[in-house]
C-alpha positions in Angstrom: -18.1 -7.5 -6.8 -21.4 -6.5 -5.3 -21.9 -8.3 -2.1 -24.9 -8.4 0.2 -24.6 -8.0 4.1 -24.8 -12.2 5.2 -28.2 -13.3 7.4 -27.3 -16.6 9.5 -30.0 -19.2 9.0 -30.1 -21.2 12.5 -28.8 -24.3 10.4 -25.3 -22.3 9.4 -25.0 -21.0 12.6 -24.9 -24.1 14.5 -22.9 -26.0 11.5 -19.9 -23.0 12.1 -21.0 -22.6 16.2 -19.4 -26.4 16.1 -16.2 -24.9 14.1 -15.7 -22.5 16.9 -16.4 -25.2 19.4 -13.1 -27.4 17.1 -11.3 -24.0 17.3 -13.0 -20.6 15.7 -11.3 -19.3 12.5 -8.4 -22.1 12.8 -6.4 -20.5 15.4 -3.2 -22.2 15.3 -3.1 -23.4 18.9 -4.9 -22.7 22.0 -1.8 -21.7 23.7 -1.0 -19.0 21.5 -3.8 -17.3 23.3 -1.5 -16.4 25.8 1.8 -13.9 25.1 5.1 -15.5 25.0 7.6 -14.3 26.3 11.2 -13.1 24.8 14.6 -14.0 25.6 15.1 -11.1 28.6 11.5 -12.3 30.2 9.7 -9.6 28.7 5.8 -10.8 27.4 5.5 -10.4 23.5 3.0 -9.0 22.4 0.2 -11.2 20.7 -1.3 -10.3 17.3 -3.2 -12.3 15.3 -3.5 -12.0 11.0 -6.3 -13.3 9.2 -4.0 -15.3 6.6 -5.0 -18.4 4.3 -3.6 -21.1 6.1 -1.8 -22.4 9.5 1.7 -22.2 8.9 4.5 -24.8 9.1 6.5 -25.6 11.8 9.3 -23.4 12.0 8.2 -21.2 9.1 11.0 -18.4 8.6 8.7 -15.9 7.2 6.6 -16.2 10.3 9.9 -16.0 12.5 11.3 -13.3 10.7 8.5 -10.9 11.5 7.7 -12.2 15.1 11.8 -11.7 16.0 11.5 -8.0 14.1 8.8 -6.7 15.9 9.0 -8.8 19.4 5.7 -10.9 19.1 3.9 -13.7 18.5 1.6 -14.1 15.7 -1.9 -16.3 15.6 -2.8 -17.5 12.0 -6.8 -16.5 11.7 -7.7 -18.9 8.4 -10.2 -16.9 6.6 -10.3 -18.9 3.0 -14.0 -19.1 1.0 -15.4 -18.7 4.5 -13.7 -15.7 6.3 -16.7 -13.0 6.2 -19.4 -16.6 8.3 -16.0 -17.3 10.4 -15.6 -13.6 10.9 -19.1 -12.8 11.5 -19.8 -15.6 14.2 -16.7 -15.1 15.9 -17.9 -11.2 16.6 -21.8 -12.7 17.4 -19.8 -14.8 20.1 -18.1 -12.4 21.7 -14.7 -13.1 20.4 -14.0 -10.6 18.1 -11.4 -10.6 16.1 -8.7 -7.4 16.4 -9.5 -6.3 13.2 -11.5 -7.1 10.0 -11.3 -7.0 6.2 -12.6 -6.6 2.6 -16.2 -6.1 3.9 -19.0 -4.0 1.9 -19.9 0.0 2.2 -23.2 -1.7 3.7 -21.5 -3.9 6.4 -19.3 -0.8 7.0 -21.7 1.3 8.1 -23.9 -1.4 10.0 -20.6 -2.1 11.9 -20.7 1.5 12.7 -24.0 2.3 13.4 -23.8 -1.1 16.4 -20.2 0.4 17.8 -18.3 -2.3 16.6 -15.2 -0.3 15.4 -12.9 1.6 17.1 -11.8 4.6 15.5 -8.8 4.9 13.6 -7.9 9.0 13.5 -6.2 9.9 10.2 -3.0 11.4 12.4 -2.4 8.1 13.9 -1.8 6.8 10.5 -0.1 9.7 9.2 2.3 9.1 11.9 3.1 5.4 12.1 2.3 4.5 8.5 3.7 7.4 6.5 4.3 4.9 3.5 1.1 3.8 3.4 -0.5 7.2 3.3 2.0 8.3 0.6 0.9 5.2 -1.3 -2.9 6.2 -0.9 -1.9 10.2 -1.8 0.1 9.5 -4.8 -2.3 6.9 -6.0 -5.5 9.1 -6.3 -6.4 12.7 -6.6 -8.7 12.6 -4.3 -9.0 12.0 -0.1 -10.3 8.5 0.2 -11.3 9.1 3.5 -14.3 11.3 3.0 -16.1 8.3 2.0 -15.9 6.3 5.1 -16.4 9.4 7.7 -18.7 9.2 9.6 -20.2 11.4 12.4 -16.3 13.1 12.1 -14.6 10.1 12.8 -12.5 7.9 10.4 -13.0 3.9 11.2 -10.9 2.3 8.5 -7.3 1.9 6.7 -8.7 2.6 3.0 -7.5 0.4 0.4 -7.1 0.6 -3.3 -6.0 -1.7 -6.0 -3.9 0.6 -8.4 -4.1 -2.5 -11.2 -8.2 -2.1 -11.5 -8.4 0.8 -13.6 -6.6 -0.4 -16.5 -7.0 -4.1 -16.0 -9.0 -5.3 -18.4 -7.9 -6.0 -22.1 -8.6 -7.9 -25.2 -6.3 -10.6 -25.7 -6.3 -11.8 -29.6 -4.4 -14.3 -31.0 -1.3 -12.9 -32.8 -0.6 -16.0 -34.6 -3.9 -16.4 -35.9 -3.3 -13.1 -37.6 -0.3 -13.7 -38.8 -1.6 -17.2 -40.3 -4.5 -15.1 -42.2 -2.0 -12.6 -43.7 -3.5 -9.5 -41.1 -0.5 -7.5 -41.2 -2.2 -4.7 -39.5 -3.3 -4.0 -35.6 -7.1 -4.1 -35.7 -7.9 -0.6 -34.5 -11.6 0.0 -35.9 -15.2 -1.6 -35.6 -14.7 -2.3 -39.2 -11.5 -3.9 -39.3 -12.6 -5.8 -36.0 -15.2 -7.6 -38.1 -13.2 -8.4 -40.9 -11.2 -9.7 -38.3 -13.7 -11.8 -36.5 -14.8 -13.1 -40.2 -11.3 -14.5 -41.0 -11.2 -15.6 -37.4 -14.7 -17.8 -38.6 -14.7 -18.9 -41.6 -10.7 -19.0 -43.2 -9.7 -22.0 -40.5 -7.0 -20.2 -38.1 -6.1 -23.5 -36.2 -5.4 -25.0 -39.3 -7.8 -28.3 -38.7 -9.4 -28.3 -41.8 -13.0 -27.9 -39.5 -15.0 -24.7 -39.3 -15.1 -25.0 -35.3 -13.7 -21.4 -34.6 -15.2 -18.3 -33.3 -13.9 -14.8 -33.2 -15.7 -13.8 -30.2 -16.8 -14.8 -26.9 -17.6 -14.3 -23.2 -18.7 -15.7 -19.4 -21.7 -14.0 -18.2 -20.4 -15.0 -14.4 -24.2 -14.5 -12.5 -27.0 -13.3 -13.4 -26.0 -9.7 -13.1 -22.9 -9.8 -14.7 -23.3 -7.1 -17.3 -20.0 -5.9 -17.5 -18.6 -9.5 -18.7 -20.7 -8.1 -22.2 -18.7 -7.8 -24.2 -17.8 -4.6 -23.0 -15.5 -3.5 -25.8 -18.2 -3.0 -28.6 -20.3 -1.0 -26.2 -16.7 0.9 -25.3 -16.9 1.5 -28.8 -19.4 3.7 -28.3 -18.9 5.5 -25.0 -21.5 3.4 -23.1 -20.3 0.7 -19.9 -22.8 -0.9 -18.6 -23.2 -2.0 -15.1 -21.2 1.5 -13.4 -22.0 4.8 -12.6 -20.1 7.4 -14.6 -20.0 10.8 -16.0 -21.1 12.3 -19.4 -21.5 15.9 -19.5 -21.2 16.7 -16.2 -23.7 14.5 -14.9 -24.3 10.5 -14.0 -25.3 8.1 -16.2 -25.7 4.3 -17.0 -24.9 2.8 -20.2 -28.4 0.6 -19.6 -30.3 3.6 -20.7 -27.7 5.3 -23.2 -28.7 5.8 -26.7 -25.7 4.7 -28.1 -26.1 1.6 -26.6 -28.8 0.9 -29.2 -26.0 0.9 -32.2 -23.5 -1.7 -30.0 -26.3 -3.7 -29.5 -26.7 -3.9 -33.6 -23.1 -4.4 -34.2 -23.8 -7.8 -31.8 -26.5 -8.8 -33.7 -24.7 -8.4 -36.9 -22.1 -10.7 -35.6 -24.2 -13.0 -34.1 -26.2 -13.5 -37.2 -23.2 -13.7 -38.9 -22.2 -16.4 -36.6 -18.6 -14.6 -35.6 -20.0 -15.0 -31.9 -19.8 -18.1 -30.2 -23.2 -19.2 -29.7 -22.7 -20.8 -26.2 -21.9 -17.4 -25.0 -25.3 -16.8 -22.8 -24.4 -20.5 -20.8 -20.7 -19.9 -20.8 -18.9 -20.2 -17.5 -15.5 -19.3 -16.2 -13.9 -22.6 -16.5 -15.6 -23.5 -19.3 -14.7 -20.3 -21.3 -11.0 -20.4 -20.3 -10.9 -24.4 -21.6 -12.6 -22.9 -25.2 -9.6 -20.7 -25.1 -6.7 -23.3 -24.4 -8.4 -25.7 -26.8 -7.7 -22.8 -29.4 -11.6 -22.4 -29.8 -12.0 -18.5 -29.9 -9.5 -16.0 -31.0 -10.1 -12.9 -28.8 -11.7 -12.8 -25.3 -11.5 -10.1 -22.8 -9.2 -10.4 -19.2 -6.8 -9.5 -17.1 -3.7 -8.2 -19.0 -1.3 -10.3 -17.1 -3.1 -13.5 -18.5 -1.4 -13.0 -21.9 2.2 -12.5 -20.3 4.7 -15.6 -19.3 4.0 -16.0 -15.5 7.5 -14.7 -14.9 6.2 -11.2 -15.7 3.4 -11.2 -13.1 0.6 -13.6 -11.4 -0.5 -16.3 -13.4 -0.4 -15.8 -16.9 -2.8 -18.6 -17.8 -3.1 -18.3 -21.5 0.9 -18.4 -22.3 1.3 -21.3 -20.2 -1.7 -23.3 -21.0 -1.0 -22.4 -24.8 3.0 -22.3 -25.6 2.3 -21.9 -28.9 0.4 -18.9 -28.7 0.9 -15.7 -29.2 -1.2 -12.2 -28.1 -1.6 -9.3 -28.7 -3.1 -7.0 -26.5 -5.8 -4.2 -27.2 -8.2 -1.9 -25.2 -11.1 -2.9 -28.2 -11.6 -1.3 -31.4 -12.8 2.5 -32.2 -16.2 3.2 -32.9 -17.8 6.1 -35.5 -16.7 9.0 -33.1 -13.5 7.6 -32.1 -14.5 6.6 -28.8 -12.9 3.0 -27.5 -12.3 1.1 -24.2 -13.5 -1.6 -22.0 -14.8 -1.5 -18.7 -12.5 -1.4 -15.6 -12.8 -1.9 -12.2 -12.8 0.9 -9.4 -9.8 0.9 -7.2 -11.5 1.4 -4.4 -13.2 -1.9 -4.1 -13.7 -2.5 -0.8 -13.8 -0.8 2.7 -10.2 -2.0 3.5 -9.2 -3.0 6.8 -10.9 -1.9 10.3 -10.1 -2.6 13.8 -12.7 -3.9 16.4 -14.1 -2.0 19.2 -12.0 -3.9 22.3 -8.8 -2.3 20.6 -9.5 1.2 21.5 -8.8 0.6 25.1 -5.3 -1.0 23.9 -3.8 1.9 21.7 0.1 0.4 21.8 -1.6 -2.9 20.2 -3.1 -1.1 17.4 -0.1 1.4 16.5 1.8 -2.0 16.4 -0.8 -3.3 14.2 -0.7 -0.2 11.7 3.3 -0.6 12.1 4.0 -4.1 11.1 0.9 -3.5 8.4 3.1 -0.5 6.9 6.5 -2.7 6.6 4.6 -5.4 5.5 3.2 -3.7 2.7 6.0 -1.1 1.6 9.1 -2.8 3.3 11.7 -3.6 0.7 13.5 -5.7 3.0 10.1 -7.9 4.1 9.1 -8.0 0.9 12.5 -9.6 -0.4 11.6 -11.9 2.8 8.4 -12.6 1.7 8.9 -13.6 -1.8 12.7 -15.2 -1.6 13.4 -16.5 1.9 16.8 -16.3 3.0 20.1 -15.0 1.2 22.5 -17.5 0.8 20.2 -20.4 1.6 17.1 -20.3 -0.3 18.0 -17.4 -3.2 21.1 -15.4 -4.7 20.9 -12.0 -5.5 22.4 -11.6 -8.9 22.1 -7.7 -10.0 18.6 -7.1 -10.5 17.8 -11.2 -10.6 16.5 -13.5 -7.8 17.7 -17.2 -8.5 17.0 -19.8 -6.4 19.0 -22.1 -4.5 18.0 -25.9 -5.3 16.1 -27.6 -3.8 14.0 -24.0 -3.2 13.6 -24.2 -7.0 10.5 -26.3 -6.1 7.3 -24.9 -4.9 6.8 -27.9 -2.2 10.0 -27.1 -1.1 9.6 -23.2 -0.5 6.5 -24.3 1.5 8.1 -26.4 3.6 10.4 -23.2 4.5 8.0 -20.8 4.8 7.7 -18.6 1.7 4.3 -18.4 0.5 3.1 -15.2 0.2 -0.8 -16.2 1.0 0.1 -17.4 4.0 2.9 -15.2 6.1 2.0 -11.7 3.9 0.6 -9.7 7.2 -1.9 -8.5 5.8 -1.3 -8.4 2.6 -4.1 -6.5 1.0 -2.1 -2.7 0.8 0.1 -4.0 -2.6 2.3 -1.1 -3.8 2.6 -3.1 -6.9 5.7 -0.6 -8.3 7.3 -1.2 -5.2 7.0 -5.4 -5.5 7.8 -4.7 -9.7 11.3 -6.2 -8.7 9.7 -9.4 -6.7 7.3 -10.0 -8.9 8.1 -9.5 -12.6 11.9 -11.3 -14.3 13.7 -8.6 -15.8 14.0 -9.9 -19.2 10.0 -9.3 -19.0 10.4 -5.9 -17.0 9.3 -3.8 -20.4 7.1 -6.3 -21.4 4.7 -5.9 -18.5 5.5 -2.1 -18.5 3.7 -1.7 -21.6 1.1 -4.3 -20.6 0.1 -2.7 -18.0 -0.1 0.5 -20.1 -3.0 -1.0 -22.7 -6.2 -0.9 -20.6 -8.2 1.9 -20.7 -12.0 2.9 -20.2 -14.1 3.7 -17.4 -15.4 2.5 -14.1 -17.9 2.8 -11.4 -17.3 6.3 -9.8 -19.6 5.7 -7.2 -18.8 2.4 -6.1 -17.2 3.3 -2.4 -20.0 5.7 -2.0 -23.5 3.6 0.0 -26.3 3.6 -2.0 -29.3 2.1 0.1 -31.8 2.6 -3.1 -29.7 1.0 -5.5 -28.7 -2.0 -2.7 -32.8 -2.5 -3.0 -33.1 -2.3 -6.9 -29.7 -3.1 -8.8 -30.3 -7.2 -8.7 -34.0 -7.0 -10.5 -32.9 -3.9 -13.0 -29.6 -5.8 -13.6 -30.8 -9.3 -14.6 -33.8 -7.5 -16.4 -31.0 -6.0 -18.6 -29.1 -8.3 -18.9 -31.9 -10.6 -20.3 -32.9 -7.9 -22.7 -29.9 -7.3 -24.0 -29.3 -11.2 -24.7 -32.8 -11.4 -26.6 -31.2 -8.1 -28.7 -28.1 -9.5 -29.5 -30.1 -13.3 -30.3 -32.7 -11.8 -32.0 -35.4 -12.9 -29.6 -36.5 -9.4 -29.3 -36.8 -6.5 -31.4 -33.8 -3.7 -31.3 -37.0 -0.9 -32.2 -38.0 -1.8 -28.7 -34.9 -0.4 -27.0 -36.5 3.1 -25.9 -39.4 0.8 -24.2 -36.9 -1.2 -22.4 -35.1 2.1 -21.2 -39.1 3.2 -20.2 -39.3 -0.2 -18.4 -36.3 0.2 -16.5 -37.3 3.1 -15.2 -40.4 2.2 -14.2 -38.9 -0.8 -12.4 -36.7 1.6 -9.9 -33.9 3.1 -12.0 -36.1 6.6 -12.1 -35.0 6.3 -7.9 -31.5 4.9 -8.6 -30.5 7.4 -11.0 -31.6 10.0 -8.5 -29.9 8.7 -5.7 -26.9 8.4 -8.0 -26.7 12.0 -8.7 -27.6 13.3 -5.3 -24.3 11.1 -4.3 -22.3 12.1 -7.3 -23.3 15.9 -6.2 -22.7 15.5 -2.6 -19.0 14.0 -2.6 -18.1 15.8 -5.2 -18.6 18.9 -3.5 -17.1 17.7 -0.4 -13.5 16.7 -3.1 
């Protein structure tokens, strides 16, 4: 999640100048530069979405919303490489009408060069009054303190409602059930006896002793939240965020408690209950460990252990039928303190329009209109997901059921539903509100509770700019990270924990910390 503003090297800039020369950002034709007009002679207006892909001819999604709000829309293809396309298209003078999902530093880069045109609060309040309920009833706090600047507001603030209790353990029910654990492991204790079983009593039944109880994916370098963050939950301390312990802010780098999860690891890892290949483990890799039945608990999203009926993809059910998981927010520790780490809602800047669009005011209130019943329209969003009643779906009560041959994915494409592509701009999800859309009712209370499991903390100060820690958070990071690896592996002595939290403040986090509680202080007397 932590993203650094992107330099242009002369060699990328003249491989994407060339992609602007073919057509910058994809744009679907070059005569949909122009407005069209309607059926009375009247010019439409023309608005262009940053989506991932041109659509199809004839796409009804696309239709839908050009004939409901009288214009033409221009697919912008971001993909892997919408922040270079989106950058050289504002070098070259063609700016985009609006951009997205950019850092606090770009933000206020953007800001400081008059890039953005400002966006007062009461326009929203007045054109998207869904929207701003969506952001009120979604926080206790006003999200637009942290993007004011000089008393002006330049964004439409975005939050994703799922982050703060997304993350769970996932173990495998079955393998319980196989080893006679008739009880929900709750505590550090029963964990382990857990993990043992999970080792050494052969769960998969293959007669080899080629199972692990534990396991993670580092990610980068810097990923210290990926671990295993339920055993340092255990005992109060996240690392890798900024939060707050008796009324001040801390890091779990440099918490004393941290020392004891680090010696539970150890434990384990001696103990071999720890997949050894953790430290080298990547994504794809890890999630193959898990379908091959490998490991019997790992950390993730909580939809992954639902059917994909119930929400997104539910990888683990569908790569492993047999399967079955129960979920937990880790185990207690010797105070009663448990959780995983979580991710901050506010992950991003959200979504900002570009400086030319101040001096057309009509084109960004239709913007912020279209935006608003695109996100928190039940009637789009039915649109957006099914199609058309009576030709591609059939509302049955509560139930959605498609009408072959728009059972099949290829063919829904060919139609025009695919939410990636004609969701303008789908980054505002009111995810109670698409419940219904997303999620089969048989699975309704299924995901209900799901969604209820996750708990712990996150980074409190993540939307706020921290120019010290921008400069020191990559070195201090990997340094911990490192450290904490030799802990867990031995490499390095656990007594030598206070001189690693000396040497980490030696290295910058003395400055960090300070920042950190001169921000914490400042915006939280300003909430």
């Amino acid at each position: 999640m932590k993203k650094r503003i992107i330099g242009f090297k002369m060699g990328l800039f003249i491989i994407l100048a060339a992609t602007v020369v073919a057509g910058c950002a994809e744009k679907e034709n070059q005569n949909s530069q122009e407005s069209q007009k309607d059926g009375n002679g009247t010019k439409k207006m023309h608005m262009e979405f940053w989506t991932s892909a041109l659509p199809v001819d004839h796409a009804f999604t696309k239709e839908y919303a050009e004939n409901r709000f009288n214009v033409d829309i221009e697919h912008l293809v971001g993909g892997e490489n919408y922040k270079e396309k989106m950058n050289l298209m504002i070098v070259s003078g063609e700016a985009p009408d609006y951009i997205k999902n950019i850092t606090l530093s770009e933000y206020d880069k953007y800001v400081e060069q008059g890039q953005f045109a400002e966006i007062p609060v009461e326009l929203l309040e007045k054109h998207a009054p869904k929207y701003m309920a969506w952001l009120k009833e979604n926080t206790d706090e006003d999200l637009f303190k942290y993007f004011n600047r000089n008393g002006k507001n330049y964004t439409m603030p975005n939050i994703w409602t799922l982050g703060p209790s997304m993350n769970v353990l996932g173990i495998r029910q079955d393998w319980l059930d196989k080893l006679g654990i008739n009880k929900k492991p709750e505590t550090l204790a029963e964990f382990e006896d857990m993990l043992i079983k999970f080792r050494n009593d052969d769960p998969d039944h293959n007669g080899k002793k080629d199972t692990y109880g534990l396991t993670t994916s580092l990610g980068s370098p810097s990923d210290l939240g990926g671990l295993f963050s339920s055993v340092f939950g255990a005992f109060d301390s996240y690392l890798g965020i900024f939060y707050e312990k008796d009324g001040k802010i801390t890091r779990g780098e440099i918490e004393p408690e941290t020392k004891e999860a680090l010696a539970v690891l150890k434990r384990w890892y001696d103990e071999q209950l720890i997949d050894p290949e953790f430290v080298i483990n990547k994504s794809d890799n890890l999630d193959q460990k898990v379908f091959d039945s490998k490991v019997g608990m790992i950390q993730g999203g909580w939809w992954s252990f639902l059917p994909a009926a119930a929400f997104f993809d539910g990888k683990y059910v569908e790569k492993i039928p047999n399967a079955k998981w129960l979920l937990s927010s880790g185990p207690k520790g010797p105070n009663g303190a448990f959780g995983i780490g979580q991710i901050q809602p506010m992950s991003n800047t959200g979504l900002q329009f570009m400086k030319h669009m101040e001096k057309d005011p009509e084109k960004m209130i239709k913007y912020i209109e279209m935006i608003e019943a695109f996100n928190f329209d039940e009637d789009y969003l039915e649109v957006s997901y099914f199609g058309k009643e009576g030709v591609t779906y059939n509302k049955n009560g509560d139930s959605y059921e498609w009408i072959p041959p728009y059972d099949k994915k290829d063919e829904q494409l060919k139609f025009g539903i695919d939410r990636s592509v004609y969701h303008y701009d789908g980054m505002f999800n009111n995810y109670d509100l698409q419940a219904p859309f997303m999620t089969a009712p048989k699975y309704a209370e299924l995901r209900k509770n799901a969604e209820k499991v996750g708990v712990g903390k996150y980074d409190i100060l993540f939307p706020i700019h921290k120019p010290i820690y921008n400069e020191y958070y990559d070195r201090l990071d990997q340094y911990t990270l490192k450290t904490f690896i030799d802990f867990i592996t031995g490499r390095r002595d656990l007594k030598n924990f206070d001189k690693f939290v000396s040497e980490w403040m030696s290295m910058g986090g003395d400055k960090v910390m300070k920042e950190a509680q001169e921000a914490y202080s400042q915006y939280n007397s300003k909430g």
